[in-house]
Structures are given as structure tokens and as C-alpha cells.
Steps between C-alpha positions, in 0.01 A plus 500: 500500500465784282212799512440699199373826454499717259710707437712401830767225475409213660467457883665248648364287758723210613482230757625603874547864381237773629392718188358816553278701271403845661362858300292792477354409174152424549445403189771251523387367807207419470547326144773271721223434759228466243724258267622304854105436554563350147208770407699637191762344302737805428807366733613188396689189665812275343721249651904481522405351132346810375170296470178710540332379865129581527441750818280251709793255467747716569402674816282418780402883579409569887440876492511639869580222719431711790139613413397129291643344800278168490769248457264233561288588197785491318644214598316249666359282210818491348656422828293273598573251179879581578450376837365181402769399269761591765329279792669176583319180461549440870353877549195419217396141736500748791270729367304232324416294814423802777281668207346127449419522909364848458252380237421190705413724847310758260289217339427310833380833668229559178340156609341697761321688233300180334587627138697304219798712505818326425852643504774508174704237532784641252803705731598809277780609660415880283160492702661401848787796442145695482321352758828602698522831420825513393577875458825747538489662861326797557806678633677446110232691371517812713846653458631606120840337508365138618240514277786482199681313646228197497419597173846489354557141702163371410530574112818289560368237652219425239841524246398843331749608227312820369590801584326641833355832470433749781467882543523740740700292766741773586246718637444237788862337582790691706831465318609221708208293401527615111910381537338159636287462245769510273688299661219266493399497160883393417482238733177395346641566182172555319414781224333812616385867452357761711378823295408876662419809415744715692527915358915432510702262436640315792783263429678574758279284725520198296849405526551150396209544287440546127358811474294682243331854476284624254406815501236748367661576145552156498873471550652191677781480754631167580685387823653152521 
């Protein structure tokens, strides 16, 4: 995957390689955060192909992962329709029968209440995930590094191919966890760039990583 700019050469942003997009331009960054939000339409989006890929297709932009940390809110309903294609049959009869007892305890206990009340007799297994509270653990969503971790696996899971978008996420991972989290996202082996404004260019701390700076005249460096 390609990203255009004008008048840069293209970024590139390739599967189980970390690309890196950091400068002192605020101009520049905020038209990359702006145009990520798919709010303008100034950076543009092709394939290996050179074919033209509209922004909201292209990436799935997460901002701060650290500060819009509710992975449930971004996840869940989307999970939850995953989850229910990957259940076994053996696994849906489960659920089906206990949630069939549930309904038949809940409607014997309103007879007590001399009402017509009756109970749905359909099992959604979307509504039952619900009823369940299916949710990440509270201790994913407290500490930076775990928190994009599950995002990265998660995205995977439900089989995203656009690019993931983050920002900021050096300011809250040692170096150990950053060399992880490359290390992870080549395992993975999914697309994905992390942007920052940083007052120098720092390439030197993203070894392994392709690297770009783009500073306040608007002059690029480039780091493979």
C-alpha cells in the first residue's frame, strides 16, 4: 500500500513492516491526522496496482489507543458476529439449550405476577453473547502496551486488511515493549502506521523500522 502526498514520494506501508511517520510540521500533521479521520481528501491511498483506494477503505484509523482506550466500543458488535460464525455446532446446542432453561426458570417465576407476559422463544446467540457480557478484561485496558496489543490481535481476528492507524504510542512504551511490538506486528504480519510529532528526528530508535521525518521546511528523510 501506497500513501500519497504531495509533494512527498509516496510512503510506503507494507504488511509485517512497522512504518513510521514522525515531524515538526504542524501543518503537515495535522492534514495526516485530519485526512486519516477521512475529514479531507488531500492524502491519497493506492494499492501494489497503483489503483486509487478511498481513505475509509484503506485505513481503519485508531488515534491514541491509550487515551480512546474502550476496546469494547470498538469491538464488541463486530466481535460478537465473529464469534458466532466461529462457534461449533456442538458449542451453538450448548448455548441454545441452557439459554432455553434460563428463559423457561425466568417465565415460570413471572407466573407469580398474574400478568400475560410470555418469554421469546427464538435463541440469538448475538443477544446471549450480550446477556453474557462478553467483554475484554479490565486489566487489558489499563496498561498502554496491552491495550495494542489486543487491538492489533483483535483487528486480526475479525480478518482486517487496512492499514491500522495509531499515534503517539512511543510516548507510553519502554524500548523493550516498542522492539515487541515490532516483533509482533511481523508475526502478525498486518499493515500499520504510527505518526508523531516529535521537534527531531529520531531514527535511531526505530531500527527495523521504516522510518520517515518531515520536517518544518518540509524536507523528508527516509530510513528503511
Amino acid at each position: 500500500m501506497r500513501m500519497t502526498y504531495y509533494p512527498f514520494k509516496p510512503f510506503e506501508i507494507n504488511e509485517g513492516k512497522l512504518t513510521v511517520i514522525e515531524t515538526n510540521n504542524h501543518e503537515f500533521y495535522q492534514t495526516l491526522i485530519l485526512n486519516f479521520k477521512d475529514l479531507q481528501d488531500d492524502v491519497h491511498f493506492s494499492d501494489d496496482e497503483f489503483k486509487l483506494v478511498e481513505t475509509s477503505k484503506a485505513i481503519h484509523w485508531f488515534g491514541d489507543a491509550f487515551i480512546q482506550n474502550d476496546l469494547d466500543k470498538l469491538f464488541t458488535n463486530r466481535l460478537y458476529k465473529h464469534f458466532k460464525e466461529v462457534v461449533t455446532p456442538e458449542q451453538q446446542q450448548q448455548i441454545f439449550e441452557l439459554s432455553q432453561q434460563l428463559k423457561l426458570a425466568v417465565l415460570c417465576a413471572s407466573y407469580s405476577l398474574d400478568l400475560p407476559l410470555q418469554i421469546e422463544e427464538q435463541t440469538e446467540l448475538e443477544k446471549v453473547f450480550k446477556f453474557c457480557d462478553l467483554r475484554f478484561i479490565p486489566t487489558v485496558v489499563n496498561r498502554p502496551y496491552d491495550i495494542i496489543e489486543t487491538l492489533l490481535k483483535t483487528s486480526v481476528e475479525l480478518n482486517e486488511s487496512r492499514i491500522l492507524g495509531l499515534m503517539n504510542v512511543s510516548d507510553y512504551l519502554t524500548r523493550d515493549e516498542f522492539s515487541e511490538l515490532n516483533r509482533l506486528i511481523q508475526m502478525l504480519n498486518i499493515k500499520i502506521i504510527l505518526i508523531k510529532f516529535s521537534e527531531i528526528n529520531r531514527y535511531k530508535m526505530f531500527e527495523g523500522c521504516r522510518y520517515y521525518y518531515v520536517d518544518n521546511d518540509y524536507v523528508e528523510w527516509h530510513y528503511e
